[in-house]
C-alpha positions as CSV (number, residue, x, y, z in Angstrom):
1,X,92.8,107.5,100.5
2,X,90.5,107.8,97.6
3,X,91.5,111.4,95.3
4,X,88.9,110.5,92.7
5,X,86.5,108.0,91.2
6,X,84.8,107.9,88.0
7,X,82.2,105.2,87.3
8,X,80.7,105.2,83.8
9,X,77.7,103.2,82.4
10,X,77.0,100.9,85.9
11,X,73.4,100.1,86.5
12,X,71.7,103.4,86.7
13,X,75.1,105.3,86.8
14,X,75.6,107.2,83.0
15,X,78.7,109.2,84.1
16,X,79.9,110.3,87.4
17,X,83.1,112.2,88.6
18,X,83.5,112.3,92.2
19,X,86.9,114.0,93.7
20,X,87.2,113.2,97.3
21,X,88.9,114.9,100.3
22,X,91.1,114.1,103.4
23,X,88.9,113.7,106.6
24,X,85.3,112.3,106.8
25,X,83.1,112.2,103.8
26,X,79.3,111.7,104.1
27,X,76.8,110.3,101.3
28,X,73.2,110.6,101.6
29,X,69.9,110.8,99.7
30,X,66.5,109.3,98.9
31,X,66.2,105.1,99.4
32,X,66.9,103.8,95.8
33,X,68.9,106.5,94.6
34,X,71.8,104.6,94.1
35,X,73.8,105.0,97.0
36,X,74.9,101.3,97.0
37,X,75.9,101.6,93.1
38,X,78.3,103.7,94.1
39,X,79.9,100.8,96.3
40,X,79.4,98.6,94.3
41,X,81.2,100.5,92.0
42,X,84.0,100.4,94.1
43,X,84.0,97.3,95.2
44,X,84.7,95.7,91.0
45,X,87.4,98.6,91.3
46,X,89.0,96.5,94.3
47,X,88.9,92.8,92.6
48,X,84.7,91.9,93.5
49,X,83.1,89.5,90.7
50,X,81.5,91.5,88.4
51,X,78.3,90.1,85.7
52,X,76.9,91.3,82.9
53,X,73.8,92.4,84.4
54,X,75.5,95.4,86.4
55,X,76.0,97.0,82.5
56,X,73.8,100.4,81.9
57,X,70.7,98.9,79.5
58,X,71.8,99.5,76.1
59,X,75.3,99.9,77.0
60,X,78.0,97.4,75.7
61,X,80.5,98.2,78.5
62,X,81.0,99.8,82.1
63,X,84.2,101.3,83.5
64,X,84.9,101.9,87.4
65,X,88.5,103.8,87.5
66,X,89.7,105.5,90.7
67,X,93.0,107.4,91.8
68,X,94.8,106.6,95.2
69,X,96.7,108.6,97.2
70,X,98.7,106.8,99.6
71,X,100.8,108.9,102.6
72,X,104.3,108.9,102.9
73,X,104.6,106.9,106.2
74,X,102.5,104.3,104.9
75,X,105.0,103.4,102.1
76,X,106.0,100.5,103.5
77,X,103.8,98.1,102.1
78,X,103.0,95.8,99.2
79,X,101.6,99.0,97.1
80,X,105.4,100.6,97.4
81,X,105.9,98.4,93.8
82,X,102.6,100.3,92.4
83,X,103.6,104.1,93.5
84,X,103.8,106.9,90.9
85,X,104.6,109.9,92.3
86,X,102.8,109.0,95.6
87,X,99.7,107.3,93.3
88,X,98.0,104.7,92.4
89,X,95.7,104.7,89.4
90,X,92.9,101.6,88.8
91,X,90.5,100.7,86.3
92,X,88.2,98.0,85.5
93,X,85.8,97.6,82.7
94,X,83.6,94.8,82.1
95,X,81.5,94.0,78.9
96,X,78.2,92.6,78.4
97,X,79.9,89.5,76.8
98,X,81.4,88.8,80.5
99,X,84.6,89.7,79.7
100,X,86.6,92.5,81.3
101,X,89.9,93.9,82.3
102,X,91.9,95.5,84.9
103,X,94.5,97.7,84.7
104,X,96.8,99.0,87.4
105,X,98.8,102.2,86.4
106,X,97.5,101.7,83.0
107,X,99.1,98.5,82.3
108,X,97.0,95.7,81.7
109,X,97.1,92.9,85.0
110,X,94.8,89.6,85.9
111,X,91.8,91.2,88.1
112,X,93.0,89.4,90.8
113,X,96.2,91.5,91.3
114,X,93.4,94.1,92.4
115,X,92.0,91.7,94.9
116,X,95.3,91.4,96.3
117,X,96.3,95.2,96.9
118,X,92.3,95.7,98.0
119,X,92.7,95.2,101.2
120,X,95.6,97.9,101.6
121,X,93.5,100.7,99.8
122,X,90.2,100.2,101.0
123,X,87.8,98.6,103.8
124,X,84.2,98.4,103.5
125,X,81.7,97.8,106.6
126,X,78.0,97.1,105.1
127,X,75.7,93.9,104.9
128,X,77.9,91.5,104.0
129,X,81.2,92.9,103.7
130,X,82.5,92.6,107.3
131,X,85.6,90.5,105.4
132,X,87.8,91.5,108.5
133,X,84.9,89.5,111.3
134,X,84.8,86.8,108.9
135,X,88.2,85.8,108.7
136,X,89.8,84.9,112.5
137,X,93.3,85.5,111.8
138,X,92.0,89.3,111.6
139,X,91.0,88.9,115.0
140,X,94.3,87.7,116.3
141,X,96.3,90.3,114.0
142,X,94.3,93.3,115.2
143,X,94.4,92.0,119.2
144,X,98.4,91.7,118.4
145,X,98.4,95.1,116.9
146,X,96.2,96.5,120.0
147,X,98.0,94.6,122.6
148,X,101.5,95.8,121.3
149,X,102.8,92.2,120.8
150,X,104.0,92.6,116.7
151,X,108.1,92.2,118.0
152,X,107.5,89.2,119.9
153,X,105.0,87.8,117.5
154,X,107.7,88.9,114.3
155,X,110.1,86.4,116.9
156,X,107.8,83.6,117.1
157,X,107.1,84.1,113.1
158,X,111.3,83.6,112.6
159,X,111.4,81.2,114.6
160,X,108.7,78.7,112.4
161,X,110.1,80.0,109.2
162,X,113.4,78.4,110.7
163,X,112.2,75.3,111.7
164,X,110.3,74.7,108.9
165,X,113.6,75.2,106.6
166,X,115.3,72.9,108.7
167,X,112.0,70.5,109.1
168,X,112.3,70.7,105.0
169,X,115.7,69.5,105.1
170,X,115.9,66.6,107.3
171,X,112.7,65.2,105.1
172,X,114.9,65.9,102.0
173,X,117.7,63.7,103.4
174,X,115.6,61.2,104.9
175,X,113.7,60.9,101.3
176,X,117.7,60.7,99.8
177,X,118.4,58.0,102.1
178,X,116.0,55.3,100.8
179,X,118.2,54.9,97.8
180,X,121.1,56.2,99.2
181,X,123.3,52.7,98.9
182,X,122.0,52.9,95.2
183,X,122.5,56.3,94.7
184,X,126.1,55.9,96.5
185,X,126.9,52.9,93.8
186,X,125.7,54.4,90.8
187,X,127.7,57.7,91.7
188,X,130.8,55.7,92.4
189,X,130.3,53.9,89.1
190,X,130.2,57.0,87.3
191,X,133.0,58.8,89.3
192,X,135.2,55.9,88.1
193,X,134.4,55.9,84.3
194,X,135.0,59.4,84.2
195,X,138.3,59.5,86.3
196,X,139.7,56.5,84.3
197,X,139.6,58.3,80.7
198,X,141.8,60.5,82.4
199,X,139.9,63.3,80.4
200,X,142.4,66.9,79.8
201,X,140.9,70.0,78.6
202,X,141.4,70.5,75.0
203,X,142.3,67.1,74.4
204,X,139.3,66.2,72.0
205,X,140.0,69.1,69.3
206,X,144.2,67.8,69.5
207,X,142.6,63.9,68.8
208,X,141.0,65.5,65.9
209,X,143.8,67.7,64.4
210,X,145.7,64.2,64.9
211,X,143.4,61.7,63.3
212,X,142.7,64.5,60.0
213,X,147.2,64.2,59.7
214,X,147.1,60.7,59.9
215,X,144.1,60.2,57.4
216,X,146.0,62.5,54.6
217,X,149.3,60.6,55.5
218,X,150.6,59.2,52.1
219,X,149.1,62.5,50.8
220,X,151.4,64.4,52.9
221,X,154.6,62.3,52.5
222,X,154.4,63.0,48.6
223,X,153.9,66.0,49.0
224,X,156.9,66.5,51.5
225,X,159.0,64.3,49.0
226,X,158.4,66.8,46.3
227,X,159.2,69.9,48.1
228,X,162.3,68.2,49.1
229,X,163.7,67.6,45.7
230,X,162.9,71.3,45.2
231,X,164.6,72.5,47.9
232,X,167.4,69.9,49.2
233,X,167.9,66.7,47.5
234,X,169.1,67.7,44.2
235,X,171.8,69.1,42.5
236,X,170.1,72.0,41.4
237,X,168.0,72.1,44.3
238,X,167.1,75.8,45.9
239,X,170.2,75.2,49.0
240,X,172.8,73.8,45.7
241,X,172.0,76.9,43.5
242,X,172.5,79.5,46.4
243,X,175.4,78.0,47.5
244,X,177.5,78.1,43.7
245,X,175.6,81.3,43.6
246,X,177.3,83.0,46.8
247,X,180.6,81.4,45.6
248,X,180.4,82.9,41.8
249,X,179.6,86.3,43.6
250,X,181.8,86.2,46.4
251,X,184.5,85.9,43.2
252,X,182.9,88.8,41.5
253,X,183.4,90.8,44.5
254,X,186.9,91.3,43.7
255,X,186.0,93.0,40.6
256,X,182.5,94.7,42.4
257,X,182.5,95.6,45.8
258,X,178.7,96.1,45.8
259,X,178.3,92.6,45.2
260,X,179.2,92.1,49.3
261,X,176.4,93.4,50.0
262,X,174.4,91.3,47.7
263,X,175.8,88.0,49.3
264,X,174.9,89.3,53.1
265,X,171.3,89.7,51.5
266,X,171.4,85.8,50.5
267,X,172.2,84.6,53.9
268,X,168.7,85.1,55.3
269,X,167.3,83.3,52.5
270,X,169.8,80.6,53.0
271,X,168.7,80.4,56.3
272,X,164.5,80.5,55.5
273,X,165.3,77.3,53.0
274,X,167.4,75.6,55.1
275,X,164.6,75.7,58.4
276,X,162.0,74.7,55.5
277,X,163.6,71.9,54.7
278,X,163.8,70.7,58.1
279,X,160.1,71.1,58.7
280,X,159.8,69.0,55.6
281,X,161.9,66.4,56.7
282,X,160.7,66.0,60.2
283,X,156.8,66.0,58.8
284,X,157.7,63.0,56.7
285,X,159.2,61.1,58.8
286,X,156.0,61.9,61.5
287,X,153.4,61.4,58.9
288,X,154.6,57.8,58.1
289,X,151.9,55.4,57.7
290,X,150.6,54.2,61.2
291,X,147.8,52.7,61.1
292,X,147.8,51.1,64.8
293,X,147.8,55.3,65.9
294,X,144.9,55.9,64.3
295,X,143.3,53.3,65.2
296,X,144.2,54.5,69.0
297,X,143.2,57.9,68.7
298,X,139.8,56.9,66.9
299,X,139.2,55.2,70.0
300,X,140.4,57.4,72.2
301,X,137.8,59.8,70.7
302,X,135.1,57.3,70.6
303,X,135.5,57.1,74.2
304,X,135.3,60.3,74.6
305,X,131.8,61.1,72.5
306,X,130.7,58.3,74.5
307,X,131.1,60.2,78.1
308,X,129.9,63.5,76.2
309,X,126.7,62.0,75.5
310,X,126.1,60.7,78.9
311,X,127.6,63.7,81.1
312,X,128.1,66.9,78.9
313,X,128.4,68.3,76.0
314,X,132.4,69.4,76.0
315,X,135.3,67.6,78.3
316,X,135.1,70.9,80.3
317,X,131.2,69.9,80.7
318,X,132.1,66.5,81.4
319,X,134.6,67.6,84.0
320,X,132.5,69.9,85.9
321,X,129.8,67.2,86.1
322,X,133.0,64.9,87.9
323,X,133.0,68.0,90.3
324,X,129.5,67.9,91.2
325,X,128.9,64.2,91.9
326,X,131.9,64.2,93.7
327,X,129.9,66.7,96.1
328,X,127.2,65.2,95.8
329,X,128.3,61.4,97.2
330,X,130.5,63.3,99.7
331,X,127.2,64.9,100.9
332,X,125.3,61.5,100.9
333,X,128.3,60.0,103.2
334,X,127.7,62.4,105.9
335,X,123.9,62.5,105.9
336,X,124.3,60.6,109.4
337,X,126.2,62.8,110.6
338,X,124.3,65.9,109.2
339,X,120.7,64.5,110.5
340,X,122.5,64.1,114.2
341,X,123.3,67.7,113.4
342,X,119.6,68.7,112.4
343,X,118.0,67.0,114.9
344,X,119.7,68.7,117.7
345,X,119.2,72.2,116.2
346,X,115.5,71.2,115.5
347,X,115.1,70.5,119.1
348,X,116.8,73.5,120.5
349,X,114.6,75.9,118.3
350,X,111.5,74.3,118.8
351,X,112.0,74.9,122.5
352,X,112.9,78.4,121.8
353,X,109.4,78.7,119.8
354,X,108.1,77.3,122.6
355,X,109.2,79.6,125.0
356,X,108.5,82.8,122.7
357,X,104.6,81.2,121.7
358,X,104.1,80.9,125.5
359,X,105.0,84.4,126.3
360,X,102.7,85.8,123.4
361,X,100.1,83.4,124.4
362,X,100.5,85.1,128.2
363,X,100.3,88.4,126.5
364,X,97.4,87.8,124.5
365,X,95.5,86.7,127.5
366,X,96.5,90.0,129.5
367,X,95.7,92.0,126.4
368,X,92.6,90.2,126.1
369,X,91.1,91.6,129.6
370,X,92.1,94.8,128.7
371,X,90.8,94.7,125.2
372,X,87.2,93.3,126.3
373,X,86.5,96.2,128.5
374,X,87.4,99.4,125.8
375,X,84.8,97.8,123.4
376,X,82.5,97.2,125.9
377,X,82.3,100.6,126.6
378,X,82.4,101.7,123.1
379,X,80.1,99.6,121.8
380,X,77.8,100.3,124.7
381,X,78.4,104.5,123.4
382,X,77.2,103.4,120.0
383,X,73.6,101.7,121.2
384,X,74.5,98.4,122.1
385,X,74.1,98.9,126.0
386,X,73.6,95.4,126.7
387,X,75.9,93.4,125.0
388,X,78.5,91.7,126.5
389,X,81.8,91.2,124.4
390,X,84.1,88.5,125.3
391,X,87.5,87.5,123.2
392,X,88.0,83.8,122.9
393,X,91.7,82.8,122.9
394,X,92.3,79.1,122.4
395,X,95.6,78.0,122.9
396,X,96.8,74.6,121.8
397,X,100.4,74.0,123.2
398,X,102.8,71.6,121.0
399,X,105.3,68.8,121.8
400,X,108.3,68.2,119.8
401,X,106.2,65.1,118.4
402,X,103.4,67.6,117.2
403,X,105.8,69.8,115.2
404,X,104.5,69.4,112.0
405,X,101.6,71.6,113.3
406,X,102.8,74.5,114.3
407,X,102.1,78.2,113.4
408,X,103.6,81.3,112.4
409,X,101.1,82.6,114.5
410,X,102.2,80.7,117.7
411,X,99.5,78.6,119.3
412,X,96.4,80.2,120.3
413,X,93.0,81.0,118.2
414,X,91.2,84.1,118.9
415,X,87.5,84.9,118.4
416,X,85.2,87.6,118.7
417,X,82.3,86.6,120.9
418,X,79.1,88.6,121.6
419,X,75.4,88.2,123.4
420,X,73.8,91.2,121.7
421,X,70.8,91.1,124.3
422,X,70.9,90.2,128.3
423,X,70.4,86.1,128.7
424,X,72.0,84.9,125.7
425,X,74.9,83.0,125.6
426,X,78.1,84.7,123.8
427,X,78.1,83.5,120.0
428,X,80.8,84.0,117.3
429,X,80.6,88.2,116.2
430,X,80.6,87.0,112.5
431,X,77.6,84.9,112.8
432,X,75.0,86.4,114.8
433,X,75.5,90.4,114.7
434,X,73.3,91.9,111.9
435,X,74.5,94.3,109.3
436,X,74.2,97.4,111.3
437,X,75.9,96.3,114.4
438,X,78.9,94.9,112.8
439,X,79.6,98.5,111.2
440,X,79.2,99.4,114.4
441,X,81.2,97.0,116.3
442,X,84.3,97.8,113.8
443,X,83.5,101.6,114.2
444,X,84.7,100.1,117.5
445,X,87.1,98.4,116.8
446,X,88.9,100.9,114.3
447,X,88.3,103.9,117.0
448,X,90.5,102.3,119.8
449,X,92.7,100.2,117.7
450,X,96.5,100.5,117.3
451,X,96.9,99.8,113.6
452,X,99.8,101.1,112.2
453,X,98.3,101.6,108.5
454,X,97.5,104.7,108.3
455,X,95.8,106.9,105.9
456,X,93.1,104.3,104.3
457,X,89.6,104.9,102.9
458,X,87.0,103.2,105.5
459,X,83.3,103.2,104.1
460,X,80.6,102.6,106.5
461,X,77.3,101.7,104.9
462,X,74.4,100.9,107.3
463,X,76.0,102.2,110.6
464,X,72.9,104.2,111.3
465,X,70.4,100.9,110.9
466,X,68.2,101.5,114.3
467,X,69.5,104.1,116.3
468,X,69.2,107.8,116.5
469,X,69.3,110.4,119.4
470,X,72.2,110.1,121.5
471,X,74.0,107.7,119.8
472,X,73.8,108.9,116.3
473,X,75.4,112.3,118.0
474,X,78.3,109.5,119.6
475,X,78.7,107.6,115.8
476,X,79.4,110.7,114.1
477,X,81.8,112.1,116.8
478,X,83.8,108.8,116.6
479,X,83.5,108.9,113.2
480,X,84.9,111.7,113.2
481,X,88.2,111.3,115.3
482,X,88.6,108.6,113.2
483,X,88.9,110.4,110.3
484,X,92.2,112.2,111.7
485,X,94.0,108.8,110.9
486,X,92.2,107.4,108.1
487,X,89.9,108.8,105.2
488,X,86.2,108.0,106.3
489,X,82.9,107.6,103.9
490,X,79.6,106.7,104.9
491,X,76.6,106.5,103.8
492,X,74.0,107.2,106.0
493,X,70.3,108.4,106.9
494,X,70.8,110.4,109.7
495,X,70.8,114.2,110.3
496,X,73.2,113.7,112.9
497,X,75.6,112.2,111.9
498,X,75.3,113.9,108.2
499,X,76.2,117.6,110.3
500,X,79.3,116.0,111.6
501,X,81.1,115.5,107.9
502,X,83.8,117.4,106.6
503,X,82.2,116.9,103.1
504,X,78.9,115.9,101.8
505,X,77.5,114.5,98.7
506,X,73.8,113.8,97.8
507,X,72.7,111.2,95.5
508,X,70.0,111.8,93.2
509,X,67.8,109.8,91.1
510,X,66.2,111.2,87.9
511,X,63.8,110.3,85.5
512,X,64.3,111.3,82.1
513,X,61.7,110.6,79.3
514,X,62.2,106.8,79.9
515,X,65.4,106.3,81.2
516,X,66.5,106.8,85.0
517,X,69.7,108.5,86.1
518,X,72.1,108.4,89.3
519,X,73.7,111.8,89.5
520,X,76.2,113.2,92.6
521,X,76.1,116.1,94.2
522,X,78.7,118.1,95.7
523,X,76.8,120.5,98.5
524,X,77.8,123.6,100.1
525,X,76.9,125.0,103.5
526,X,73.4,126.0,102.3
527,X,72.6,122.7,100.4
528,X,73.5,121.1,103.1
529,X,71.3,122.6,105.2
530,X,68.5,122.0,102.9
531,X,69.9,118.0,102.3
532,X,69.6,117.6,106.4
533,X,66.5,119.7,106.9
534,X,65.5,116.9,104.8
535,X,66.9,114.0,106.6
536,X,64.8,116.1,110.0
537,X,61.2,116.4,108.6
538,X,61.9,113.8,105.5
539,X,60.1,115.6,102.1
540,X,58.1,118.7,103.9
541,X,60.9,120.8,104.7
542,X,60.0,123.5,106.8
543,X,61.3,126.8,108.1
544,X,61.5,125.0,111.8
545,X,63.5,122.1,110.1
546,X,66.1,124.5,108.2
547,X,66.9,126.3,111.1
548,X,66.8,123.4,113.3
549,X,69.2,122.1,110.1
550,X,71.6,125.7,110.2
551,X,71.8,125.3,114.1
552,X,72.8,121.7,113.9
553,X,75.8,121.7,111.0
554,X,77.1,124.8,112.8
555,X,77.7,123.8,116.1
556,X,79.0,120.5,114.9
557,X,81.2,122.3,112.1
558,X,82.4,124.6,115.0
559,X,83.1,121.2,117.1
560,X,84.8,120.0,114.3
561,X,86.9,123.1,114.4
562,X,87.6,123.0,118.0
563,X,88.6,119.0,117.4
């Protein structure tokens, strides 16, 4: 429901706060005060073109911004993303350039995100804005939700997503099995190059540790050769010296005890040279000149930058690539078998759509009867006596050689049919009922349905166009009882239906020096009286009119008690 709008520079609209209430809501006042700026207002708030010309003169900018309040057993929706704190806050603001934004919980979104959520806040029955009779899959979605047929229908909806998924995949496998021979020899060519390098993890940085030895060969050798003289080949090499060293002290030692201890202290250095030496000697003798190895392992790692740059950038890459082509020929060998497979499960869940989209179908028709006869006599309550209502249902069984046109829906097309006056033919609802009677018609419609959103803002504008007496008194009282599920606004010219509101606000239009203003109006008991005393006896008020006014919003206040 709608906690509280603000529109701000919009035609003749300076500044206005309004804070709405639970229940039904009722706006009236003079012709051209501005009653319609006020849904128009609404309607930029919920994703409408806006133009430059709706801009206050003299104004560079107008701003519509309203705060939702959505019940907690209506959570379940699309707007469950939006929710702060049980909330929703929108704005929109449009220049005189043509530009404009939209905001949804203050952060900036494309205006078309409030178009999209629209529908879930707000529904608005005026000239032109029966959306929900112009679009036939809102006939067949509210008959479903009146007829109780959402579970079977939710079936019937599975169902088509499935076959559809597994419609999607046959078509990918037939597409893959034009080229399948050539995609079968290209992916056994490339298998085979990549399985015959015989490719290890690790292998390319050991080729390239090899090739830098091999390259710094003679280098090494010499340098090998030198360290040797130092430490082994000569006669005063390190191993020589320590050797005549330990001997000389070893001698001592008869003299010195304490030089013992010095020789067990040389053994560990005896043993570093002597495992340094035979480091030495076995890197010389691998580091001789080879130049047929290098050549190998340059090739070796030629080969291998060559299958990097065709299948990844590391052997691991390349490796995991082997992996997936492997798959992915294995897969194109058993496409046969796999479309045998799909073909069978196609045609077992098409005849289980089929059997689920004839019982909804049988259901709809049932429903249909029933469905037909509660608006009749609604409609008939709300001064359309002689109209006859009729629900078209069209249903358009499918073969298994029709599949590509099946629905989520199931197979059948409803449509709202009426003959407004005795000896005309039934016509589509949406293209013959005028502005009036369609407000009336989903007054209707919303009064007997079985939605199962609750809690929205419905705004009735022109639901009063040619009736009074009787059936005004019969309009409000629905209008009424509907607002015990849904937050209800409408504007409206009528006394009678005016006493039946919960709340009331009058529109008024002032002229200031040269300049015209649209102000709102919250009334108490005795404006109200006054404001339908007014909408009795139009400008004269008189003392016969305000008591005839008093009487009038009492006893329907008390009935709304009583309610």
């Amino acid at each position: 429901m709608i906690k509280s709008l603000h529109i701000r520079n919009l035609a003749t609209i300076e500044e206005i706060e309004l804070e709405f209430q639970p229940g039904f809501t009722i706006l009236t006042g003079e012709t051209g005060a501005g009653k319609s700026i006020i849904i128009d207002g609404l309607k930029l708030l919920l994703g409408e073109r806006a133009t430059p010309d709706l801009i206050r003169t003299g104004k560079k900018e107008a701003l519509v911004e309203a705060v939702f309040k959505i019940k907690p057993w209506s959570r379940e929706s699309t707007l469950n993303s939006y929710l702060v704190d049980g909330e929703i806050f929108l704005q929109r603001s449009i220049t005189i350039e043509g530009t404009g934004r939209a905001y949804i919980n203050g952060i900036l979104v494309p205006v078309r995100r409030l178009k999209e959520i629209a529908d879930e806040l707000v529904d608005i029955y005026g000239q032109n804005d029966h959306v929900f009779l112009l679009q036939l899959e809102n006939h067949l979605n509210y008959l479903d939700n009146y007829i109780e047929a959402i579970p079977l229908r939710q079936e019937v909806s599975s169902l088509y997503r499935y076959l559809i998924k597994l419609i999607e995949e046959k078509e990918a496998i037939q597409e893959k099995q034009k080229e399948r021979e050539r995609k079968l020899d290209f992916l056994a060519y490339q298998i085979e190059e990549i399985k015959r390098a015989n490719l290890r993890p690790g292998e390319w940085d050991e080729l390239v540790a090899e090739r830098y030895l091999l390259k710094n060969a003679e280098k090494i050798a010499r340098l090998c050769e030198k360290a040797l003289e130092i430490a082994y080949n000569n006669e005063n090499s390190l191993l020589a010296l320590i050797k005549r060293l330990t001997t000389h002290l070893d001698e001592l030692s008869q003299f010195e005890p304490s030089f013992k201890e010095i020789i067990s202290h040389l053994e560990p250095l005896n043993i570093m040279i002597q495992e340094t030496v035979h480091n030495l000697i076995r890197l010389a003798e691998k580091q001789e000149a080879s130049p047929d190895k290098l050549e190998k392992i340059e090739e070796r790692l030629s080969q291998i930058e060559r299958l990097k740059r065709k299948y990844g950038g590391e052997i691991e890459d390349i490796l995991d690539y082997l992996k997936k082509i492997e798959e992915e020929r294995k897969e194109l060998l058993n496409t046969e078998e796999r479309l045998f497979e799909l073909n069978k499960e196609i045609e077992l869940t098409f005849k289980e759509y089929q059997n689920k989209a004839n019982l909804l179908s049988d259901k709809r028709k049932k429903g249909a009867k029933d469905l037909e006869k509660q608006l009749k006599n609604e409609i008939s309550q709300l001064g359309l006596k002689q109209a006859e209502f009729h629900i078209k249902i069209s249903s358009h069984p499918l073969s298994l050689e029709q599949i590509d046109q099946i629905k989520e829906t199931g197979w059948d097309e409803v449509e709202f049919l009426i003959s407004p006056n005795p000896g005309e033919e039934l016509r589509p609802l949406r293209r013959i009922a005028s502005g009036g009677e369609l407000s009336r018609i989903m007054l209707a419609l919303k009064t007997i349905g079985k939605e199962t959103s609750l809690g929205k803002t419905l705004i009735f504008d022109e639901i009063d166009s040619g009736i009074g007496g009787q059936t005004a008194d019969l309009i409000a009282q629905k209008l009424r009882t509907l607002s015990q599920r849904h937050q209800v606004v409408c504007i409206t010219h009528l006394p009678q239906i005016a006493s039946f509101a919960n709340h009331h606000f009058r529109i008024v239009k002032r002229v200031v020096g040269e300049r015209t203003f649209t102000e709102v109006e919250k009334l108490d008991f005795e404006e109200r009286v006054k404001e339908v005393a007014r909408l009795l006896s139009g400008r004269r008020i008189t003392q016969a009119s305000l008591q005839n006014a008093r009487e009038m919003l009492r006893h329907n206040l008390r009935r709304d008690i009583a309610d």
